[in-house]
N, C-alpha and C positions, 0 to 999 in steps of 0.2 A: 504494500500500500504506500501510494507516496503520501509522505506527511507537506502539505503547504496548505496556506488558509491565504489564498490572494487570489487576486482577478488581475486579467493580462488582458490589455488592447493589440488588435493587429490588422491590417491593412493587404493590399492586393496592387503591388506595383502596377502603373497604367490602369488601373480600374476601378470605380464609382464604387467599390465593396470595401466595408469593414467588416470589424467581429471583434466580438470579447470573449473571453474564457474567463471562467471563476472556477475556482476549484477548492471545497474549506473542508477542514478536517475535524482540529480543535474548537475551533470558532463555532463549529455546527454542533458537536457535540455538550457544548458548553450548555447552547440550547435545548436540547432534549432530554439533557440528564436532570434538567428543573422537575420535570413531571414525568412521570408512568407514563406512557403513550403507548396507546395499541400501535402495534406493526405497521397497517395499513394508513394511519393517522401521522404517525413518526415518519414516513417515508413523501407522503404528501404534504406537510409540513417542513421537510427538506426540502422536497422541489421549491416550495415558498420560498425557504431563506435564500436557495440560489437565485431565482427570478430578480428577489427584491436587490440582491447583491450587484447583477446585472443591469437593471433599471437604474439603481443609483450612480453608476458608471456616465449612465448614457443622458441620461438627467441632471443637468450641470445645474444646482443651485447650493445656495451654503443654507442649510439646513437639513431637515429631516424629509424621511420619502416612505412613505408605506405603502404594502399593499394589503388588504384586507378582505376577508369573503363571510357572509353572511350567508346561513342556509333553513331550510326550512326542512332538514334532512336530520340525518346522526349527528352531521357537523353541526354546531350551531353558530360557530364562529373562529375564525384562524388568520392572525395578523402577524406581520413581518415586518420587522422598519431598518433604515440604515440611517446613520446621520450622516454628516460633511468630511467627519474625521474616519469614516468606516467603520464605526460601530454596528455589529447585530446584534437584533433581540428578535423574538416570533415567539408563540405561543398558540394553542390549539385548545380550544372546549368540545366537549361531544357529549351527547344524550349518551350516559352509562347504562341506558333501559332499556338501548335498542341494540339490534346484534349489528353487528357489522363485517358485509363481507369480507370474503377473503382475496377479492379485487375488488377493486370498488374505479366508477371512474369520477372528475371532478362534478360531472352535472349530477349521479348518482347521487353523493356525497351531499350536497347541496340540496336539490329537491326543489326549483323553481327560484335559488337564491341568486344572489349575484357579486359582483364583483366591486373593487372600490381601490383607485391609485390615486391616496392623497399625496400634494406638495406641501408643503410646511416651509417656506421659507424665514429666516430670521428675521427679515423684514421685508414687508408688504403684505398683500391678499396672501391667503390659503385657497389652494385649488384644488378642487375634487371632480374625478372623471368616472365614470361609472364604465364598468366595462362587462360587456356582453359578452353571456354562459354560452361559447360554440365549440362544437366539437365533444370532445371528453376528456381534454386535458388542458393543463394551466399552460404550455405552450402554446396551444392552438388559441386559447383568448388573449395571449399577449400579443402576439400575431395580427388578430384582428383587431388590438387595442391600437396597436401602431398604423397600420394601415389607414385606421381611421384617422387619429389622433395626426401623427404625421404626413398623410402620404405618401408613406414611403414600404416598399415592399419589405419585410422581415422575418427571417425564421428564426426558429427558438429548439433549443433540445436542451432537455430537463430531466437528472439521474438523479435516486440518491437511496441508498442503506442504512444499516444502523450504525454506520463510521463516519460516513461523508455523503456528502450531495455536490454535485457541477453542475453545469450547465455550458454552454455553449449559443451564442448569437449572430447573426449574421444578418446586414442590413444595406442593402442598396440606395447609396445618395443620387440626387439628382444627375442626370447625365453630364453635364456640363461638368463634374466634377474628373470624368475623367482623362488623363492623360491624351490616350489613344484609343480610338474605336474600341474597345472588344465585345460587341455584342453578346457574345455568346455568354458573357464570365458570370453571370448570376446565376442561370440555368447550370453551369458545369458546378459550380463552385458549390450549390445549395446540394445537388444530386450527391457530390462526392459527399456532404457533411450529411447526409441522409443514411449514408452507409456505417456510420458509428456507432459501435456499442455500450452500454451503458457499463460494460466492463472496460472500455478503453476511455470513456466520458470522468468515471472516478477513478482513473487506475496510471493513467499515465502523466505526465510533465504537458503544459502546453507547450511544449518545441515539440517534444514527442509526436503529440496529439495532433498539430500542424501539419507534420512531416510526414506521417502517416498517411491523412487525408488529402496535402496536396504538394506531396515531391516534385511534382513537376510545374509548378507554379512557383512565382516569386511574391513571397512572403515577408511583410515585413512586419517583428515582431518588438513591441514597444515594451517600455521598463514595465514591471509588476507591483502593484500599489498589494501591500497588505490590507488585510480584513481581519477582526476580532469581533468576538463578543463584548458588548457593554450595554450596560441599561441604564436609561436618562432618568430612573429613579432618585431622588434623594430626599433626605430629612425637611428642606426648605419646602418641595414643592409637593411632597405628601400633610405636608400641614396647610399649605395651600388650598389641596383639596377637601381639606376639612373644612379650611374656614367659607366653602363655598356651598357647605352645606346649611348655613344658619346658625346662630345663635341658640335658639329654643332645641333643633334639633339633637347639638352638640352637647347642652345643657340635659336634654333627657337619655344620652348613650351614658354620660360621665353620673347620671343619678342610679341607671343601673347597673353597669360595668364597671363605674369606677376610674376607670380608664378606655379610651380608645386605639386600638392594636388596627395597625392596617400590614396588609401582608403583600407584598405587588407580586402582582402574577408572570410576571416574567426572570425575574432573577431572585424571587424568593427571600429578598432582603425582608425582616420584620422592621417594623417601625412602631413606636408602645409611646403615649402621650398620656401624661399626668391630666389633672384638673386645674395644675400649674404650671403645667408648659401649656395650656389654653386659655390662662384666663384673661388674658387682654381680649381674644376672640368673644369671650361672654359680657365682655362690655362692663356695666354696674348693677348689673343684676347677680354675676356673681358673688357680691359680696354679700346677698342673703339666703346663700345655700352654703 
């Protein structure tokens, strides 16, 4: 198994084509060792973290980038996010009352739900695009997310076990951008990355993986940014989320708890709050309880 947790930009001398490779190891594991995951939920949850790891590449803003899916299925919900500095996080919820097959595909899984790639930039608007459940897997909607979104033709391949998840992209720019004529290079180049297996997707080096697929084409392969696990949790903005709960509300958890425990579901950090690390938030009414 190769151990690397980065994504790699690469290009197609004289031709309108790029492409990313992501490939994480530790970083993805970091993720799923938070919760129990069934098998089939663990490994669709890795396709996420590669997707999202891939779209943040290709998504140039200084902020955060998620993707997220909502279902009306087993799934009930499974988000991904990267920041600016390549941080992951993702996590999965599912109906533990329903069985869940032993393939499953994404529209299965879902059951009439749908998709969601928010932008979070650090500053300005936040942008949300909804992206349409096609096909039966989360390549095939990213696909159609791009085509829409951008107009630009895109394919997508999406592996992942209980060690690691890849992915692989490839994206045709406008013509104009290339060198010299080659007509042909999207159709050859998309066919040859059709033929990949998801044993060579997690298992080999992007030079490898390149070279494999296109020896006979000039490749040009760009530095590798690392990627880790990290969660934008902390003490400041889980008390945030308290104080956004109300005054009275917060006043009736600390009259029968005592305290408020918030536990964040993605890195599992606990967070435990007095009725004195709140009581500014309770205003002056705390001083008659």
């Amino acid at each position: 198994m190769t151990k690397t947790n980065e994504i790699q930009r690469f290009s197609f001398d004289n031709t309108n084509v790029r492409g990313e490779r992501v490939l994480l190891n530790e970083a993805y594991q970091d993720i799923i060792s938070r919760k129990n995951y069934p098998k089939q939920i663990e490994t669709l949850l890795g396709e996420f973290v590669a997707a999202i790891a891939l779209l943040r590449d290709i998504v140039k803003i200084d902020g955060v980038l998620s993707l997220q899916c909502k279902g009306n299925g087993f799934l009930e919900t499974l988000m991904t996010e990267c920041d600016e500095n390549q941080n992951l996080r993702g996590i999965a919820q599912w109906d533990e009352s329903k069985a869940i097959p032993d393939q499953i595909s994404l529209k299965e899984a879902l059951e009439g739900g749908y998709l969601v790639i928010t932008i979070s930039p650090k500053t300005g608007q936040r942008y949300q695009g909804i992206v349409e459940i096609v096909g039966d897997s989360l390549a095939q909607c990213l696909e159609q997310y791009f085509l829409q979104s951008e107009q630009l033709p895109s394919r997508v391949w999406l592996s992942a076990n209980d060690t690691q998840c890849g992915g692989l992209f490839l994206q045709r720019l406008p013509a104009e951008q290339a060198k010299e004529g080659d007509e042909d290079a999207w159709d050859r180049f998309t066919h040859l990355a059709s033929t990949v297996s998801d044993e060579e997707l997690l298992g080999l080096p992007t030079a490898d993986l390149l070279h494999r697929l296109y020896h006979e084409e000039e490749v040009r392969l760009y530095d590798a940014k690392a990627m880790q696990f990290g969660c934008s949790c902390t003490q400041q903005r889980t008390r945030e989320a308290i104080a956004s709960m109300g005054a009275e509300e917060i006043r009736q958890i600390l009259s029968e708890q005592s305290k408020i425990t918030v536990d964040c579901q993605f890195c599992a950090q606990l967070y435990v709050f007095s009725k004195d690390d709140l009581a500014d938030l309770l205003g002056d009414l705390s001083q008659t309880h």
